[in-house]
C-alpha positions as CSV (number, residue, x, y, z in Angstrom):
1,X,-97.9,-13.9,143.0
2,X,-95.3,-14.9,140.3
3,X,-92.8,-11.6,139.6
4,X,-93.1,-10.6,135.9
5,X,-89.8,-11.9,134.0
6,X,-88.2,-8.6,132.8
7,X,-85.7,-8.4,129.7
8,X,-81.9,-7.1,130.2
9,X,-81.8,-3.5,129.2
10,X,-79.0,-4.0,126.9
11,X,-81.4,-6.9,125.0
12,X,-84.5,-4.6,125.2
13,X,-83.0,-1.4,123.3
14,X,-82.0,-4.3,120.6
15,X,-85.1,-5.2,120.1
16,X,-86.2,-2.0,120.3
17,X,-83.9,-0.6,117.6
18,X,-85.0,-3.9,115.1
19,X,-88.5,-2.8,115.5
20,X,-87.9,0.6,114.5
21,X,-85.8,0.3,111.5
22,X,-82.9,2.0,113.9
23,X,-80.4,-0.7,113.0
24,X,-80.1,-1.8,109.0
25,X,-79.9,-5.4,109.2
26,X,-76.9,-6.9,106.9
27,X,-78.6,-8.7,103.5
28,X,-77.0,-12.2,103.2
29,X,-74.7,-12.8,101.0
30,X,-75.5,-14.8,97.6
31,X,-75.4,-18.1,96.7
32,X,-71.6,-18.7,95.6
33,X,-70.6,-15.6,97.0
34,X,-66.9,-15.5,98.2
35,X,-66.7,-14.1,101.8
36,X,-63.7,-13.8,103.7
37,X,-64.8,-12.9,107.3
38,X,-62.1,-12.5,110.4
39,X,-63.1,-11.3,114.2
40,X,-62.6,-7.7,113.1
41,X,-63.7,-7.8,109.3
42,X,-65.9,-9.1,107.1
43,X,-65.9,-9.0,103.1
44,X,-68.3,-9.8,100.7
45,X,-66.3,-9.9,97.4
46,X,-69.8,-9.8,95.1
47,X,-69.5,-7.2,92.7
48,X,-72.4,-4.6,92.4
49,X,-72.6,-2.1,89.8
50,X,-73.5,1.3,90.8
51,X,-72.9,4.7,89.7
52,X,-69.8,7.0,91.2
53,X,-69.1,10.9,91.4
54,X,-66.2,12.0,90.4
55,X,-65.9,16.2,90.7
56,X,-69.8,16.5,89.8
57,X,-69.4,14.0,87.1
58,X,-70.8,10.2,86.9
59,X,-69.0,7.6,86.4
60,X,-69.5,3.6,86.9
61,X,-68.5,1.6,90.1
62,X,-68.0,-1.9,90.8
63,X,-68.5,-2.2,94.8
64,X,-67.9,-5.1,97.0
65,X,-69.1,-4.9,100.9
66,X,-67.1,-4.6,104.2
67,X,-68.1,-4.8,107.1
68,X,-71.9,-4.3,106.0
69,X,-70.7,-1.0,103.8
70,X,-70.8,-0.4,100.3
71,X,-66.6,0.3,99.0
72,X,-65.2,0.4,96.0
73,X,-63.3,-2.9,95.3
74,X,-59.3,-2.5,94.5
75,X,-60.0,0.1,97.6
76,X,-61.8,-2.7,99.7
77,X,-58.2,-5.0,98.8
78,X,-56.6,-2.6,100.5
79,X,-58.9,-1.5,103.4
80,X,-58.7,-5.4,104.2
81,X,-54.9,-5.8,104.1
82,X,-54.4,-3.0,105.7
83,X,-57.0,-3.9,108.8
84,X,-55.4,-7.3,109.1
85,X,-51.7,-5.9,109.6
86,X,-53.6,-3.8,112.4
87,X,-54.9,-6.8,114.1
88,X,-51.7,-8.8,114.0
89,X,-50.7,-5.4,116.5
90,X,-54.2,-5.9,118.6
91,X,-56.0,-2.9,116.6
92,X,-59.2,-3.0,115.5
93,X,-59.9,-1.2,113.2
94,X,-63.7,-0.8,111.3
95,X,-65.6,0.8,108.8
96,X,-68.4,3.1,109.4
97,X,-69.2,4.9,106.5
98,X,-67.8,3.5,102.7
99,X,-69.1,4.7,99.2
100,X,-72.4,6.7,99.1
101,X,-74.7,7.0,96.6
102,X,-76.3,10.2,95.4
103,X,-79.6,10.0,97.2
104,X,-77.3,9.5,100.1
105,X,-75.4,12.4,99.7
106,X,-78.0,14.4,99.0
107,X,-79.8,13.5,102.3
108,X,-76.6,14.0,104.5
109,X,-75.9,17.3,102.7
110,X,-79.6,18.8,103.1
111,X,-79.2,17.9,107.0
112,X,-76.2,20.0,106.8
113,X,-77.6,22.8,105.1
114,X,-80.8,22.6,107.4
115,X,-79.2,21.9,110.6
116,X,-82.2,19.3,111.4
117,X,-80.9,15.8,111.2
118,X,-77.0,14.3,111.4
119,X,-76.2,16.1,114.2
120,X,-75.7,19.1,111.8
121,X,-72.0,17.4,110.6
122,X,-70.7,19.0,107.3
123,X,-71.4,17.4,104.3
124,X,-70.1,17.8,100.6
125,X,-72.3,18.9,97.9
126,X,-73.4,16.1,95.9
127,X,-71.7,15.0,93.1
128,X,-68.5,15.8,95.1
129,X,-68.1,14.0,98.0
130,X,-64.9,11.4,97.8
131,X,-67.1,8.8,99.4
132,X,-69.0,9.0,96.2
133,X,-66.0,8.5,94.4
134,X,-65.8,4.6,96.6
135,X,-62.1,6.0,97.9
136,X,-62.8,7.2,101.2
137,X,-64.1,5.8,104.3
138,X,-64.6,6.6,107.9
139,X,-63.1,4.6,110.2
140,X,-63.5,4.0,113.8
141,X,-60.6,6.3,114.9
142,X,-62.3,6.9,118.1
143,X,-61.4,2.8,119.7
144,X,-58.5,2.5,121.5
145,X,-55.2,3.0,119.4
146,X,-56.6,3.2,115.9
147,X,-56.0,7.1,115.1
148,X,-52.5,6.6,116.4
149,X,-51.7,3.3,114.3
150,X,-53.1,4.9,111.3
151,X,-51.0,7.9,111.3
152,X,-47.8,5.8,112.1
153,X,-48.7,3.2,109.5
154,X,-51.8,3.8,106.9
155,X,-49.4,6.1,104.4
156,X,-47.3,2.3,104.1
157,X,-50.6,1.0,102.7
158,X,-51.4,4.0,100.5
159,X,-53.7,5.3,102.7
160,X,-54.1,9.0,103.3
161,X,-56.2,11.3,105.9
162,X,-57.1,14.3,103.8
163,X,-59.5,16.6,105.8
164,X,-57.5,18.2,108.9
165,X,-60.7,18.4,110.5
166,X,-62.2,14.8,110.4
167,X,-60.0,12.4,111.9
168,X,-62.2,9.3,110.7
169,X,-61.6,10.0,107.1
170,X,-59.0,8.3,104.9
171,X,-58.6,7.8,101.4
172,X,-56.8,5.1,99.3
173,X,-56.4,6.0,95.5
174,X,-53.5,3.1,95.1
175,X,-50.0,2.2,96.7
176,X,-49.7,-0.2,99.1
177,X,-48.1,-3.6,99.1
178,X,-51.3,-5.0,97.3
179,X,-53.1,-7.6,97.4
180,X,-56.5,-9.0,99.3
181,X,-59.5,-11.3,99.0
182,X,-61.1,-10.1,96.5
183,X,-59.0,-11.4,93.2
184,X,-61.7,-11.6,90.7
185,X,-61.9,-7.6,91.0
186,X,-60.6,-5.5,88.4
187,X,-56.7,-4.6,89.2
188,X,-54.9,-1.5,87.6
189,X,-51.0,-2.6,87.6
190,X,-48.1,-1.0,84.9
191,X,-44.7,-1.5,84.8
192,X,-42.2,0.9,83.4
193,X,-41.3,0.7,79.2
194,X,-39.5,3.3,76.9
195,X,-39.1,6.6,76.8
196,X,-38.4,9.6,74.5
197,X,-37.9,13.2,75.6
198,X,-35.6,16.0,74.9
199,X,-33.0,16.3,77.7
200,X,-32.2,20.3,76.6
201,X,-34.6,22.6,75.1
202,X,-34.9,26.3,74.7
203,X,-37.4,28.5,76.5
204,X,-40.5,28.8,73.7
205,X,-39.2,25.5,71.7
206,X,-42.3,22.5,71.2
207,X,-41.0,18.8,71.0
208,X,-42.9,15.4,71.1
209,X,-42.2,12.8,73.8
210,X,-43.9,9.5,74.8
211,X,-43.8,7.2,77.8
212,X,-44.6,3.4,77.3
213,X,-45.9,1.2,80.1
214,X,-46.8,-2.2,79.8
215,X,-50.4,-3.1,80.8
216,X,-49.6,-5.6,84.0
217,X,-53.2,-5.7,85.1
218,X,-56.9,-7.4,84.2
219,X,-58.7,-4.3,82.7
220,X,-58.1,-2.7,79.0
221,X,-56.3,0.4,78.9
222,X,-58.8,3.4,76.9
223,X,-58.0,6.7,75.3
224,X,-60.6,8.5,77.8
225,X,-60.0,6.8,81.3
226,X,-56.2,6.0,81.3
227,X,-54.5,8.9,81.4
228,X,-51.0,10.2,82.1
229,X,-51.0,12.8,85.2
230,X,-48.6,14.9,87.1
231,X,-47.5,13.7,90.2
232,X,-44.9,15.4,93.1
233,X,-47.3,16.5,94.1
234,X,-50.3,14.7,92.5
235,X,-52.0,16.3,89.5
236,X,-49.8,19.4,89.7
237,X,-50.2,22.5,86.8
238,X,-46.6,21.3,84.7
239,X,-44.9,24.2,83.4
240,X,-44.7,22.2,80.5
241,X,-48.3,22.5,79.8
242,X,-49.3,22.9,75.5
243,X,-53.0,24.1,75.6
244,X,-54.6,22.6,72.2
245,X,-52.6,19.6,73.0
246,X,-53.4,18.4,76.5
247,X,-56.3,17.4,78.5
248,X,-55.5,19.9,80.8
249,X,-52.1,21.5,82.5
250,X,-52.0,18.5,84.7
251,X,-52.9,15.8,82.5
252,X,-50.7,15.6,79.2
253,X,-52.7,12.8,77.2
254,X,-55.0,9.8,77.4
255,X,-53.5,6.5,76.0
256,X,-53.0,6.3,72.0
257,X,-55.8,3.6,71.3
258,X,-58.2,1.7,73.6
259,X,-56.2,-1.3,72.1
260,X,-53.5,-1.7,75.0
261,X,-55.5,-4.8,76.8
262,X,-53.4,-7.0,79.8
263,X,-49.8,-8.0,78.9
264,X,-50.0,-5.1,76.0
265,X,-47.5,-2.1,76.0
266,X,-49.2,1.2,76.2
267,X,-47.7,4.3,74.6
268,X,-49.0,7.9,75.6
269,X,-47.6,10.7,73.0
270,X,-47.6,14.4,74.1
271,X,-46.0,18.1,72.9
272,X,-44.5,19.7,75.8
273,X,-43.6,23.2,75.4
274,X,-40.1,24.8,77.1
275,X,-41.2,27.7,80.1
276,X,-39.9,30.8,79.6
277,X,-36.4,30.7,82.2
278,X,-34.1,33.8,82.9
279,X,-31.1,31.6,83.7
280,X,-30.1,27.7,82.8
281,X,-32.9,25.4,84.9
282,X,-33.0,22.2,85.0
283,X,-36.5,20.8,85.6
284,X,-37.7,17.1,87.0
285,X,-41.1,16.2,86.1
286,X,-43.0,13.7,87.3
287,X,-45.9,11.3,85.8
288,X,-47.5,8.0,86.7
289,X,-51.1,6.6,85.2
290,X,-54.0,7.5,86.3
291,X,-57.4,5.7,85.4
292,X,-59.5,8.7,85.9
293,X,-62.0,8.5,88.9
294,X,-60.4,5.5,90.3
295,X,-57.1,5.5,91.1
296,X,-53.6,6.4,90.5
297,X,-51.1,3.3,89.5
298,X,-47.6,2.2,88.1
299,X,-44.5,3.7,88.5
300,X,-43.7,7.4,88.7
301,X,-42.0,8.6,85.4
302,X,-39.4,11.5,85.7
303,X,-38.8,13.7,83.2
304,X,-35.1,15.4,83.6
305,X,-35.0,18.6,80.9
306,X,-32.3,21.3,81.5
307,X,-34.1,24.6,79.6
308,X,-31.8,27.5,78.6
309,X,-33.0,30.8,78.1
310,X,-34.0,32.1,73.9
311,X,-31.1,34.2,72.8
312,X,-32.2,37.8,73.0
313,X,-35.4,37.2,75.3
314,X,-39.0,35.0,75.0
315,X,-38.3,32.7,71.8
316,X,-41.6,32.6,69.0
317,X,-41.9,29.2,69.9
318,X,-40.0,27.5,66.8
319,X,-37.6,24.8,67.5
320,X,-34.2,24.9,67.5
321,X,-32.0,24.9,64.7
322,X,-29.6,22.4,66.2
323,X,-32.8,19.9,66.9
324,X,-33.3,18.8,70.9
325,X,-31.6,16.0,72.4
326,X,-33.4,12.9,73.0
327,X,-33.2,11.7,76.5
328,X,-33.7,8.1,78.0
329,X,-35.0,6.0,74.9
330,X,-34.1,3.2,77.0
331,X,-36.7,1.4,79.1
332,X,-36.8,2.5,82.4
333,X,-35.4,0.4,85.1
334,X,-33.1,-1.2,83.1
335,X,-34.8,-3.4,80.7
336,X,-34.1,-3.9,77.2
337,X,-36.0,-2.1,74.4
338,X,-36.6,0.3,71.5
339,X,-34.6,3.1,70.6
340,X,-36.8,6.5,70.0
341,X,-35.5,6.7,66.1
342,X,-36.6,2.8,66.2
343,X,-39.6,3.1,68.0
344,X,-40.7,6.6,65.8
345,X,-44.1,7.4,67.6
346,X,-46.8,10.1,66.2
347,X,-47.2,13.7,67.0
348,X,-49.8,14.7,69.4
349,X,-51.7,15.8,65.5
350,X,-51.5,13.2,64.2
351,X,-52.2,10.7,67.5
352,X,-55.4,9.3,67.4
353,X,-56.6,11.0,70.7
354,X,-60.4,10.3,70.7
355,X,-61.3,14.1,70.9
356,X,-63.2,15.2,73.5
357,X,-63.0,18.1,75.8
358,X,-60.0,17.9,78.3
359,X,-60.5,16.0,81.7
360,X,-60.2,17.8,85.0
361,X,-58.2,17.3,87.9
362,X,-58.5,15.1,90.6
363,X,-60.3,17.0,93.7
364,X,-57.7,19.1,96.0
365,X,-56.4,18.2,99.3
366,X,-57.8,19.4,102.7
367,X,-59.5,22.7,102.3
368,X,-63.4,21.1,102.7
369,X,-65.0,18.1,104.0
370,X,-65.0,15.1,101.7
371,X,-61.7,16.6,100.3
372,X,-59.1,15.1,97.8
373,X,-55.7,14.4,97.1
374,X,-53.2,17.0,96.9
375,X,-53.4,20.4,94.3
376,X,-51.0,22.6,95.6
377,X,-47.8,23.7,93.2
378,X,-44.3,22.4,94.9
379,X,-40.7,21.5,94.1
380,X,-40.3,23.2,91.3
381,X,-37.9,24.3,89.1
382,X,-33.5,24.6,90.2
383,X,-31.6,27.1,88.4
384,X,-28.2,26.7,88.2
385,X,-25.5,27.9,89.4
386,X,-22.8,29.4,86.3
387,X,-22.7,28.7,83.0
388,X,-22.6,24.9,82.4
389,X,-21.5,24.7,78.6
390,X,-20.2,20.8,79.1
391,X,-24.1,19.4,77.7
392,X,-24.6,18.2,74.6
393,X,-25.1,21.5,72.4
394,X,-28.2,21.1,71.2
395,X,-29.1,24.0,70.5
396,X,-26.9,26.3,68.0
397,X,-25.4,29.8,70.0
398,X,-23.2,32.4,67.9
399,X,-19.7,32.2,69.0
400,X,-19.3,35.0,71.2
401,X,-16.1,36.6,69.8
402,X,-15.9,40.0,72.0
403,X,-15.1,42.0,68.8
404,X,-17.6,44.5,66.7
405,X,-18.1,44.5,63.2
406,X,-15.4,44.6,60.7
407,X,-13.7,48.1,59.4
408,X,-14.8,47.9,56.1
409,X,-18.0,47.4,56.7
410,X,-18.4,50.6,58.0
411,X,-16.5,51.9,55.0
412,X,-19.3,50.0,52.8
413,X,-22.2,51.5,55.0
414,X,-20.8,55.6,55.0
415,X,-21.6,56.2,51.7
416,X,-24.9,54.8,51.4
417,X,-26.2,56.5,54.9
418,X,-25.0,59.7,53.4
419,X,-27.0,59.6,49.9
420,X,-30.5,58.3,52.0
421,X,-30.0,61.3,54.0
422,X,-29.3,64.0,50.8
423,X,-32.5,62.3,49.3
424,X,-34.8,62.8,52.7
425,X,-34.1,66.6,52.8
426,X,-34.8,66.6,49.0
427,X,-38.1,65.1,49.6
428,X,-39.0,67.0,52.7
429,X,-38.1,70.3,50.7
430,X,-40.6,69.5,48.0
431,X,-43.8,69.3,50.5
432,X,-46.3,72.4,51.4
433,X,-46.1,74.4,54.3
């Protein structure tokens, strides 16, 4: 009697799983379509339009495919650089979960909340997950070596782990050397221009300053997506902040017009308002671009602005008589270009803006599941030590003489005082009891 053939167990639970929907097969990729494929990665560089979550708010996303997931595509350049730097060091590393979209996070956050499917794992709300934002994946941190290569080398390729309690999740929301195989994506790239600030100011006083940034990317710059933001650490409240005026105390101003396409210089024009400070501080405050919901680019920006205190306490918030010192009208790192009285610029009234209500910050670091990038307050402001009076003077003090008022003043005063007093009792005499 012939002896039934009998399938391997490992080739039975395959066929098994393919039966029962268990295992999504991959879709092919278009005709035309560039993929770039390795032993540990593959990447389908088709774009896909599809719509992202940003804080509860929609926005919409190009995505290109790794390794069979959906991930948003200057993020994919960067998973994929990243990976093959890994390999060249014998780690493989994957992706197991990229961008969602909102049916998926509803589904993944209703098993949470239920406790019936997903093992139970904690979910974000919808609307608020990262991965809905594109920027965060979970990687296979559980193969040999991966969690300890990523958190000797991911930060060197902008990546981030930003929930203490999942050590699959990373986030990438720009740094990095760049690059990656997918060119044709859109690519958000600035390099540093002018700049006009006051270096002194007093506590209370408004002044206007403006960055410029030439457009070194492939996508047009606009009033309501490329903003300027705080950064050290990122999207930080700046003491600084002018309500009315900016789109919120971490985010000074949008660009001037939607005009600034690639090659173009950008200019960003904000108020910034003095703190109150009880001694001489000097202040360094930091800003780099931001194209909101995506990702964070071009060089950091730091603002250097000593503030003395208002003579005889908290100033009305007029400006100084003397007029504030303009600092660094000279591009940054060196290059050649306008001068702040050359270059003029427009107040924050009369800067075309766009209008709107003001844009919130990015998500904060750590404290839930799906978390973002950094909120917390640090650095801060350095007072400093004595009475540095070698600056530039900008603003106008009374010379402190250390004598009181002149003799015959008081001579010219007596006489005066002593006939509004005679006239007080005369009046006082003259009322009812």
């Amino acid at each position: 009697m012939a002896t039934p053939y009998k399938l391997p167990a490992v080739l039975l639970a395959l066929v098994l799983a393919l039966a029962t929907g268990c295992i999504e097969p991959s879709e092919p990729a278009p005709p035309g379509t560039d993929v770039v494929s390795s032993e540990l990665s593959i990447i389908d560089c088709a774009e896909r339009m599809d719509t992202g979550y940003k804080d509860g708010k929609p926005f919409p996303i190009a995505v290109v495919t790794v390794d069979g997931k959906k991930v948003e595509g200057a993020t994919a350049n960067a998973y994929y650089v990243m990976a093959q730097a890994a390999a060249a060091k014998g780690i493989n590393i994957k992706v197991n979960s990229g961008f969602r979209t909102m049916a998926e996070q509803e589904r993944l956050y209703d098993c949470y909340v239920k406790c019936n499917c997903n093992n139970c794992n904690l979910a974000a709300r919808p609307g608020y997950s990262n991965h809905q934002s594109g920027h965060a994946l979970d990687l296979n941190t559980s193969a040999a070596g991966v969690l300890d290569w990523l958190n000797a080398n991911g930060a060197a390729f902008g990546w981030k782990r930003t929930v203490p309690s999942e050590a699959w999740h990373w986030e990438w929301w720009g740094g990095g050397p760049g690059g990656g195989p997918c060119t044709s994506m859109r690519t958000f790239q600035a390099s540093a221009g002018a700049h006009s600030y006051p270096s002194v100011m007093t506590s209370g006083e408004r002044a206007v300053a403006w960055l410029e940034l030439v457009n070194d990317g492939n996508y047009l710059w606009s009033i309501d997506k490329t903003l300027i933001g705080a950064q050290d650490p990122q999207d930080r409240s700046s003491p600084f902040f002018v309500a009315g005026n900016w789109l919120s105390a971490s985010r000074p101003t949008g660009a001037d017009h939607s005009g600034y396409g690639p090659g173009a210089t950008g200019r960003f024009t904000f108020e910034i308002l003095a703190p109150d400070v009880a001694v001489e501080t000097d202040f360094q405050e930091v800003f780099q671009l931001v194209e909101d919901g995506m990702t964070w680019f071009g060089p950091k920006v730091t603002m250097s602005i000593r503030v003395v205190p208002a003579a005889g306490g908290t100033s009305d918030g007029g400006a100084s008589d003397g007029g504030p010192e303009v600092a660094g009208t000279n591009p940054m790192d060196g290059a050649a270009g306008e001068t702040a009285a050359d270059a003029g610029g427009p107040t924050g009234a009369e800067r075309t803006d766009g209008g709107g209500q003001p844009h919130p910050p990015e998500a904060a670091d750590g404290s839930t599941a799906d978390g973002g990038g950094s909120g917390s307050d640090g650095g801060g402001p350095r007072p400093i030590d004595g009475d540095d009076d070698s600056g530039c003077g900008c603003s106008v003090r009374a010379p402190a003489t250390g004598r009181g008022p002149a003799p015959w003043v008081a001579l010219a005063w007596a006489p005066l005082m002593a006939g509004a007093a005679v006239r007080r009792r005369r009046a006082r005499a003259k009322l009812p009891a």
